[in-house]
C-alpha positions as CSV (number, residue, x, y, z in Angstrom):
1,X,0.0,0.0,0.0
2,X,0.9,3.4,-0.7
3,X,-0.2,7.4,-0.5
4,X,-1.3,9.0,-3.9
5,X,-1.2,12.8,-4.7
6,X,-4.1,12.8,-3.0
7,X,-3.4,11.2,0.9
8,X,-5.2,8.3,-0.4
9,X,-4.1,5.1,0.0
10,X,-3.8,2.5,-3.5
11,X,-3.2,-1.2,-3.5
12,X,0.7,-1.5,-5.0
13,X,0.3,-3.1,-8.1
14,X,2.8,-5.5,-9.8
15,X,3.5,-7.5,-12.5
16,X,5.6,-8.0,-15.5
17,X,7.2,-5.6,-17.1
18,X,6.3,-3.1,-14.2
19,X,2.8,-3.0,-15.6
20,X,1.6,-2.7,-11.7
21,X,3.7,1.1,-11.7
22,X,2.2,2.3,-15.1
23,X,-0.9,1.9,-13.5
24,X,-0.4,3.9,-11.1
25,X,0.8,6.6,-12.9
26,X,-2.1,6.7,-14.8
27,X,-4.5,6.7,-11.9
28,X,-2.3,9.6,-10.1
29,X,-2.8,11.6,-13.6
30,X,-6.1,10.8,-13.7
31,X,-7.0,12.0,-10.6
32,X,-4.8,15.5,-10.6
33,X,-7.0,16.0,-14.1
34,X,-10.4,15.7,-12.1
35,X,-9.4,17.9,-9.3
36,X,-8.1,20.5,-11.5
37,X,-11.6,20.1,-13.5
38,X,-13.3,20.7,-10.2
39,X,-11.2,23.4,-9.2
40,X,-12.2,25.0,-12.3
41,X,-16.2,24.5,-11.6
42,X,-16.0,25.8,-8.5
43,X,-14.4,29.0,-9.5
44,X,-16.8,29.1,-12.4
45,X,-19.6,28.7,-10.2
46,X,-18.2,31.1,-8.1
47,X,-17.8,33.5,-10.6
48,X,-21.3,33.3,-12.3
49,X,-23.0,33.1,-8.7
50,X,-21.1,36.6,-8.0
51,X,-22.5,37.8,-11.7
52,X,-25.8,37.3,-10.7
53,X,-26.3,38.4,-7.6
54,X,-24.2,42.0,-8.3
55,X,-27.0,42.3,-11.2
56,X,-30.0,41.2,-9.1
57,X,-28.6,44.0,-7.0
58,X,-28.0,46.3,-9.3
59,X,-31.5,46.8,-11.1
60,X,-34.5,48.4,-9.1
61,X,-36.9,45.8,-9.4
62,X,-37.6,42.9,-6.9
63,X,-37.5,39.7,-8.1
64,X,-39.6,36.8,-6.6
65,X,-40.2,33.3,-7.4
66,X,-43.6,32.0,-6.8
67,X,-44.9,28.4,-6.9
68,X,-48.9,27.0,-7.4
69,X,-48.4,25.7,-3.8
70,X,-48.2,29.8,-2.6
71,X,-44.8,29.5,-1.3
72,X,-42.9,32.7,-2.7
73,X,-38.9,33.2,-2.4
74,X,-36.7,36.3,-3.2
75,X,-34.5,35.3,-6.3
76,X,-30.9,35.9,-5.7
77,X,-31.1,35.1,-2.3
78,X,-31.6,31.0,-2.0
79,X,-35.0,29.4,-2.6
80,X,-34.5,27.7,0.9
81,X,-35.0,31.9,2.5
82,X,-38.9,31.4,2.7
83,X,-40.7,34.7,2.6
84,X,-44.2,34.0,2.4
85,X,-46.9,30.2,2.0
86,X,-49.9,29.4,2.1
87,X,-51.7,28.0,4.9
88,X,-51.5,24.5,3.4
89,X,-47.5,24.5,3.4
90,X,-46.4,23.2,5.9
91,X,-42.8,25.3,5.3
92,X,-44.2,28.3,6.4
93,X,-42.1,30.4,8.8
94,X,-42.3,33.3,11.1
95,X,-41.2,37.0,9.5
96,X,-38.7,37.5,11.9
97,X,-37.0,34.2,10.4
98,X,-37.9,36.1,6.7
99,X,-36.2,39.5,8.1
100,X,-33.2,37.4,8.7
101,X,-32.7,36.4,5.0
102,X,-33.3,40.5,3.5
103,X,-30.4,41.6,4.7
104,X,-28.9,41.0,1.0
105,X,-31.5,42.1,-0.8
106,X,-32.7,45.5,-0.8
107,X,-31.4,47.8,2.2
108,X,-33.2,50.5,1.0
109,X,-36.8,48.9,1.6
110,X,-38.1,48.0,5.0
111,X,-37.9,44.6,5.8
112,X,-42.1,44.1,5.9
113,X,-42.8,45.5,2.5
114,X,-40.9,42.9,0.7
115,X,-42.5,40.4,2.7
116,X,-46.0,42.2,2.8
117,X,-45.5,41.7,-1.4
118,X,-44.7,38.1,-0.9
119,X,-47.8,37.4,1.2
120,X,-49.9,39.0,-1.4
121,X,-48.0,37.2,-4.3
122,X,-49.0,34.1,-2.5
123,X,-52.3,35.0,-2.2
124,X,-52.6,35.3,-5.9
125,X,-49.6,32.2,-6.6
126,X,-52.7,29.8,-7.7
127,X,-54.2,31.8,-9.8
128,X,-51.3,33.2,-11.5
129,X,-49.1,30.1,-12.0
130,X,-52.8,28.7,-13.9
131,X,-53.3,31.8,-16.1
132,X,-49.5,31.8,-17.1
133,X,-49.1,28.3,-18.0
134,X,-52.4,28.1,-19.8
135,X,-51.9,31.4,-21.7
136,X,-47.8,31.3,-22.2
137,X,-47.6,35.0,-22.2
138,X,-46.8,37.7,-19.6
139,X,-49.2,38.4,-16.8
140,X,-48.9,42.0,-15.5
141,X,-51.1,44.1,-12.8
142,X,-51.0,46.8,-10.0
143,X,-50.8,45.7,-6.3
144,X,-51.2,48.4,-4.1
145,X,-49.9,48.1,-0.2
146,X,-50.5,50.6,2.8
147,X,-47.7,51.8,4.6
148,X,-47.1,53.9,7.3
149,X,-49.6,55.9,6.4
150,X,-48.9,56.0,2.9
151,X,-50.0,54.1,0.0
152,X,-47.8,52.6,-2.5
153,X,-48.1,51.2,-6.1
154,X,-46.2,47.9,-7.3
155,X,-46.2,46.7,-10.8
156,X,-46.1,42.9,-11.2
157,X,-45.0,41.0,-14.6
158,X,-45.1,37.3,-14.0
159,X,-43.6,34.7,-16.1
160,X,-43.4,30.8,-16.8
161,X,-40.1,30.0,-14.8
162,X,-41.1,26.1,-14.2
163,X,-44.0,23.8,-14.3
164,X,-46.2,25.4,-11.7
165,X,-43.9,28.1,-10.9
166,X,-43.6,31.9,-12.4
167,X,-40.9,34.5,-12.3
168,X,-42.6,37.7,-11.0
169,X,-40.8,40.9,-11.5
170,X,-42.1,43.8,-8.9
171,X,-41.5,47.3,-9.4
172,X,-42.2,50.3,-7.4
173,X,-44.0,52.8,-9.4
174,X,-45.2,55.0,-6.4
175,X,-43.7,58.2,-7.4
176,X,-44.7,57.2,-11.6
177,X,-48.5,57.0,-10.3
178,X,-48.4,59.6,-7.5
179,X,-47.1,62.0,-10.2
180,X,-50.0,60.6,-12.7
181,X,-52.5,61.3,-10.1
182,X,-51.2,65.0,-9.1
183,X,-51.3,65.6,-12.7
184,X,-55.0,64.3,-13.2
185,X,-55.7,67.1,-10.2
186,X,-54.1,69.9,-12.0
187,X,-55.9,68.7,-15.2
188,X,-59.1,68.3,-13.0
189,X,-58.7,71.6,-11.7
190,X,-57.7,72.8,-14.9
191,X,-60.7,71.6,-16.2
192,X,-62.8,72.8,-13.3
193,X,-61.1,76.4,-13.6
194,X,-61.7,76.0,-17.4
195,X,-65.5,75.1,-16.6
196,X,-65.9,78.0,-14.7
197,X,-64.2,80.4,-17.0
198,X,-66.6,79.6,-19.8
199,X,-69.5,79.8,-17.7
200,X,-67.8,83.5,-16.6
201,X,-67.4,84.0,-20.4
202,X,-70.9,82.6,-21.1
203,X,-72.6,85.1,-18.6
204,X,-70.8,88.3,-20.4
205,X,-71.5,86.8,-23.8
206,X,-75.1,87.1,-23.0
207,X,-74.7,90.4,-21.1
208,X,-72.8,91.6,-24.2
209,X,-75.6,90.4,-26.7
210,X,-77.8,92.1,-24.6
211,X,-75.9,95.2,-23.9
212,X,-75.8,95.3,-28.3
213,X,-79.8,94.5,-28.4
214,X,-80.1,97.6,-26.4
215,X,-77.6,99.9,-28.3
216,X,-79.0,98.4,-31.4
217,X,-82.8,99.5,-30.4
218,X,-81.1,103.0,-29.0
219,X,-79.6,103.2,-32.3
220,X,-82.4,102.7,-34.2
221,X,-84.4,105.8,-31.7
222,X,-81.6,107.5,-32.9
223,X,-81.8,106.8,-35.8
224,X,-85.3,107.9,-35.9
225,X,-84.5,110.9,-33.8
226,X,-81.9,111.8,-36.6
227,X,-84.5,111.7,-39.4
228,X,-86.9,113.7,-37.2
229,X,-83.8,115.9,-37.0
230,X,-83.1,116.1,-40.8
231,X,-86.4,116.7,-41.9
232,X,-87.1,119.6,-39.7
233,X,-83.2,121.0,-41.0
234,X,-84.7,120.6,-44.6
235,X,-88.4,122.4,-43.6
236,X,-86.0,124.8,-41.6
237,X,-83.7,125.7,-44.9
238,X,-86.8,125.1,-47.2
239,X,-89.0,128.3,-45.2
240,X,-85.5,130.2,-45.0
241,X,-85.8,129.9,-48.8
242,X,-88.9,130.6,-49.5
243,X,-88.4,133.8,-47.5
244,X,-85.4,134.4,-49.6
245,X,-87.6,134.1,-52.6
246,X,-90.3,135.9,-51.4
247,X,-88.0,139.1,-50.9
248,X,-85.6,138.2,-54.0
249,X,-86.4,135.2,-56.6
250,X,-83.3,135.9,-58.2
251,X,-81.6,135.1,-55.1
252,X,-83.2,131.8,-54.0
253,X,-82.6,130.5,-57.4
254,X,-78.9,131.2,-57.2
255,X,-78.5,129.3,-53.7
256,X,-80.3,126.7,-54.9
257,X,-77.8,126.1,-58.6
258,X,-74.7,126.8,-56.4
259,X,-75.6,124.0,-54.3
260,X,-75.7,121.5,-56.9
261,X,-72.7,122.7,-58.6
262,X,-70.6,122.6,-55.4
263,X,-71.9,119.4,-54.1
264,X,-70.9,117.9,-57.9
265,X,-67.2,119.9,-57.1
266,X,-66.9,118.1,-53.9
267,X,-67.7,114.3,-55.1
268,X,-65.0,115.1,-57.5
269,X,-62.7,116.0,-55.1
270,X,-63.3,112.7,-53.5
271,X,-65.5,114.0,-50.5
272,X,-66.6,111.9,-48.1
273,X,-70.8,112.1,-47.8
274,X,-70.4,114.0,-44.3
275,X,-68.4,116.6,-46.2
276,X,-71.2,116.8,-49.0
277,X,-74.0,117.2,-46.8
278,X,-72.3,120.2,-45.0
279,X,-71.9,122.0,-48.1
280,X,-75.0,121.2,-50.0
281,X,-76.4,123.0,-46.6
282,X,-73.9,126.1,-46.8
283,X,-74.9,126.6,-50.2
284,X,-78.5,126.4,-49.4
285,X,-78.2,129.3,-46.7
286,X,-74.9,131.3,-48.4
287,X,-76.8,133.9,-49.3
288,X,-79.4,134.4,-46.5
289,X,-77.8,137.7,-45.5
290,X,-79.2,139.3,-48.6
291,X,-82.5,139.5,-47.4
292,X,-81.8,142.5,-45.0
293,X,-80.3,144.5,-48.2
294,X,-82.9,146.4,-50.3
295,X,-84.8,145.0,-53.0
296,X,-83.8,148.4,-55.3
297,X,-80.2,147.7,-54.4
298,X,-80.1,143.9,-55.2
299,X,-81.9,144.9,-58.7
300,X,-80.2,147.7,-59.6
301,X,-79.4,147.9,-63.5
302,X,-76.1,150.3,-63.0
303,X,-72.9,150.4,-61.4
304,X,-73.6,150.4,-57.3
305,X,-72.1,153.2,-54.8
306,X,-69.8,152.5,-52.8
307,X,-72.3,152.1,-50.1
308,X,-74.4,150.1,-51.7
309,X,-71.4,147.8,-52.3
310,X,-70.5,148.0,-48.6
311,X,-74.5,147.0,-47.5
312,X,-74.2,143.7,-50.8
313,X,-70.3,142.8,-48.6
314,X,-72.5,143.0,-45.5
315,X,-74.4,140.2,-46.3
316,X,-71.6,137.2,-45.0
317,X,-72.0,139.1,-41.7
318,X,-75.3,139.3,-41.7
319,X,-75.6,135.2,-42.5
320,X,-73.2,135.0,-39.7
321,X,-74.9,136.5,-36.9
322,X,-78.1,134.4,-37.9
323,X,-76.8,130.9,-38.3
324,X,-74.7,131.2,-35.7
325,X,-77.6,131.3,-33.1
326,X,-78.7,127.7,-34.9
327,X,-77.0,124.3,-33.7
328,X,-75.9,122.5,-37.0
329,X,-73.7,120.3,-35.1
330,X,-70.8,121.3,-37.9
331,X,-69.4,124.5,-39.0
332,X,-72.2,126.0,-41.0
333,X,-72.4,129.6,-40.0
334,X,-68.1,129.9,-40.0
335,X,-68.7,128.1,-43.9
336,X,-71.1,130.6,-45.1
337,X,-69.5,133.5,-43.6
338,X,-66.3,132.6,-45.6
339,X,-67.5,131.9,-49.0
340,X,-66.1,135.4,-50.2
341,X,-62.9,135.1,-48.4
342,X,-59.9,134.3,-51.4
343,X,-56.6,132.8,-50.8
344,X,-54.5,135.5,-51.1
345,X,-56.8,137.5,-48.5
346,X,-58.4,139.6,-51.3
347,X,-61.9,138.6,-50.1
348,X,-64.2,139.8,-47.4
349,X,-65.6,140.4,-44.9
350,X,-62.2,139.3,-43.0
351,X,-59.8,138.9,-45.3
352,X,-58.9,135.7,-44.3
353,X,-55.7,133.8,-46.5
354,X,-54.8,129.6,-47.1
355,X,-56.0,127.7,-45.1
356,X,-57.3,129.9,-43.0
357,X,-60.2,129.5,-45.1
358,X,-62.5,126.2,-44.4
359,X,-62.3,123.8,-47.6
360,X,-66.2,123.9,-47.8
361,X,-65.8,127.6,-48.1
362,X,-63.7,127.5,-51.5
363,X,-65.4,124.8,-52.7
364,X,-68.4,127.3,-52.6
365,X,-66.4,129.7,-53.3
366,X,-65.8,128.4,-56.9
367,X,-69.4,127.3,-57.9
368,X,-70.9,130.7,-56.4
369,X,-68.8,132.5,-59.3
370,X,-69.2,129.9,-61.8
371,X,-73.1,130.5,-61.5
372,X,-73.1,134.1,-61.3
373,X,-71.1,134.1,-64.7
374,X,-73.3,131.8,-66.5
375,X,-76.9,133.4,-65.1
376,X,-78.2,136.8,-66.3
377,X,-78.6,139.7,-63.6
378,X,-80.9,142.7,-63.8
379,X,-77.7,144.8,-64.0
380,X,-76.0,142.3,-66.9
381,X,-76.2,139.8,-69.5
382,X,-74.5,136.1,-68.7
383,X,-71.3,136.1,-70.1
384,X,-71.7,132.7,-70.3
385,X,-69.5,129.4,-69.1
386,X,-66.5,129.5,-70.8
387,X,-66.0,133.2,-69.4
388,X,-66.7,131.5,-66.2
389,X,-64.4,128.6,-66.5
390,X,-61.5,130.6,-67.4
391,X,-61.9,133.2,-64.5
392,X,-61.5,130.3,-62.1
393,X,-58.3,129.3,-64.4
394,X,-56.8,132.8,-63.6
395,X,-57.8,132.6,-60.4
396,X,-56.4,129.4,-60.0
397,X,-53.7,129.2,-56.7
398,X,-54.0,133.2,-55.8
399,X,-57.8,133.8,-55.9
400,X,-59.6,130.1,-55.7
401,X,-58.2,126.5,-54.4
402,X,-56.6,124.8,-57.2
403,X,-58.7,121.5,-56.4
404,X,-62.1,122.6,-56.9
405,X,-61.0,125.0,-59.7
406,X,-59.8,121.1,-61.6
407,X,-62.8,119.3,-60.2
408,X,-65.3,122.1,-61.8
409,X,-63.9,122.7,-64.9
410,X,-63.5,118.9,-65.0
411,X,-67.1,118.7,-64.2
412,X,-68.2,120.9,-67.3
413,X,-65.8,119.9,-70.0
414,X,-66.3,116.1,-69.4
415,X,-70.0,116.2,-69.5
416,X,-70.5,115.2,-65.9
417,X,-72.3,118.6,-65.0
418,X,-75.0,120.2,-66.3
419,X,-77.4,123.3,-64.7
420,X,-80.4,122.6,-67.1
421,X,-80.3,118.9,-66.6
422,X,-80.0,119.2,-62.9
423,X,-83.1,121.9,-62.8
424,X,-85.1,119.2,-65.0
425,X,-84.0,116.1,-62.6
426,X,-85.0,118.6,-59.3
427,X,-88.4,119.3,-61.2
């Protein structure tokens, strides 16, 4: 007998030819390979064991294995460290035994959620070791666990590990569905605030609609008021004319042809309506003044005095003084007491230059000498509109504004104008 390599002790072997020693050569070789094999497991083994548990403590999921019996184990840490059974196994052990086998497994979590998550896997181990095997595919749901005051939110996926066992993977997603549900608040309150703000917006809608309904019916008053207004303005102008005519027919005439040739000057000119209407009224009422001068003066056939001419230049004043007293809600009586007034301050009664001189005025202005030129007088024959036309010409920039002078003469020689056609279409 001797000691091989390995303290154990081997029958000598002999025969011829030494066979006996070759043998046990062989066997000592034989046996240095195997423990060099095993050697070479066990640090293998070692190595991978050391792999897996650094990763099962690495990722932030627990990981449990759970049997159809109900008994439930923390992977990573030994099926043999019992968490949680059933009241059938007969394994089951106390949670103080359980706390003993954490201490590798999550530091960060209290010892009695892990097992509280166990317990409730087992509760469930039945039915979800059946609806995995049968269905083959993952089986995931929401377990929910009070603690200390506080609830918190798990996420299970369970897997087919081995007959009648699953893998469950269990993930804390407290902060994932606390922050889900404080959002569904702000979005509720959003909403809420939203709710409100339309109703808000809904209640001054209809106060607004209302509020137009009732400007809408003022306006219309107005509206009517205005017409009211305009119709006693024309019946006012239309006995102020007839008064005119009664003490000069000659005179009422005239007012009446200026006022269609300056209202034509005016649309010309581009005008807006506003601007129209205000001068078809000066026009209308230039000439009122006249009616305090005496008949034998107005239709005298020679040359007048000199103050007989000062009583005729009177006559702006005069027109003044009345319409002045009268609320036109525009310029009227400042119009019609310009309407003599010339750009270079030539006119009368104040002598007034440029634009000193209201637009409505020179529009005026231009068809009151236009008319005068193409009518007859007591005194004179017409001398007719081409005579008229080129006075204004002449008078174009120093006497008369250079814009109604273009916008009359444009009036006449284009055919848009017409006194005898506008008397026919008034009669």
């Amino acid at each position: 007998m001797h000691k091989d390599n390995r303290g154990m002790r081997t029958p000598r072997r002999s025969g011829p030819f030494g066979v006996g020693a070759k043998l046990d050569k062989l066997v000592d070789h034989i046996g240095r390979q195997l423990e060099s094999a095993a050697e070479i497991d066990r640090s293998g083994l070692s190595q991978s064991w050391s792999e897996e548990q650094a990763v099962l403590e690495a990722i932030p999921d627990y990981i449990f294995r759970i049997r159809r019996d109900g008994s439930v184990s923390v992977a990573g840490s030994g099926t043999s460290r019992f968490l949680a059974a059933n009241e059938s196994t007969p394994a089951k052990r106390s949670a103080d035994a359980a706390a003993k086998s954490e201490g590798q497994l999550k530091k960060v979590q209290p010892r009695d959620i892990v097992s509280r998550l166990a317990e409730e896997l087992a509760r469930r181990s039945r039915q979800l070791v059946a609806k995995a095997e049968e269905t083959g595919k993952v089986q995931a749901f929401d377990l929910q666990l009070n603690h200390s005051g506080r609830t918190t939110h798990y996420e299970v996926r369970a897997t087919v590990f081995y007959r009648n066992e699953v893998l469950a993977v269990v993930r804390d997603v407290t902060a994932r569905r606390e922050a889900e549900a404080a959002l569904a608040k702000v979005k509720e309150d959003l909403e809420t605030k939203v709710q409100e703000q339309s109703s808000e917006l809904n209640q001054l809608k209809e106060a607004f609609q209302n509020q137009v309904a009732l400007l809408a019916e003022e306006e219309e008053v107005l509206k009517k008021s205005f017409g009211k207004v305009e119709r006693l303005l024309e019946d006012t102008i239309g006995a102020i004319t007839t008064i005119v005519q009664r003490k000069d027919p000659y005179t009422a005439g005239h007012q009446q042809r200026v006022s269609q040739l300056a209202c034509a000057i005016g649309r010309e000119m581009g005008l807006n309506s506003e601007q129209v209407r205000v001068i078809r009224i000066a026009s209308l009422l230039h000439d009122l003044g006249k009616v305090f001068i005496p008949a034998e003066i107005l239709a005298k056939p020679g040359k007048l005095s000199k103050v007989e001419f000062s009583m005729v230049k009177a006559h702006p004043d005069a027109d003044y003084q009345i319409l002045k007293t009268i609320d036109f809600s525009c310029a009227i009586a400042d119009i019609v007491h310009q309407h003599h007034e010339r750009l270079d301050g030539s006119g009368y009664p104040s002598g007034l230059k440029g634009d000193a001189i209201h637009l409505e005025a020179k529009i005026i202005a231009v068809a009151d000498v236009v008319e005068a030129m193409v009518s007859s007088r007591p005194y004179r024959p017409a001398p007719g509109l081409d005579v008229a036309l080129k006075e204004i010409e002449d008078g174009k920039g120093s006497l008369y504004d250079p814009d109604a002078v273009d916008a009359c003469t444009k009036l006449f020689r284009e055919g848009k104008f017409d006194f005898e056609a506008q008397e026919a279409s008034n009669g």
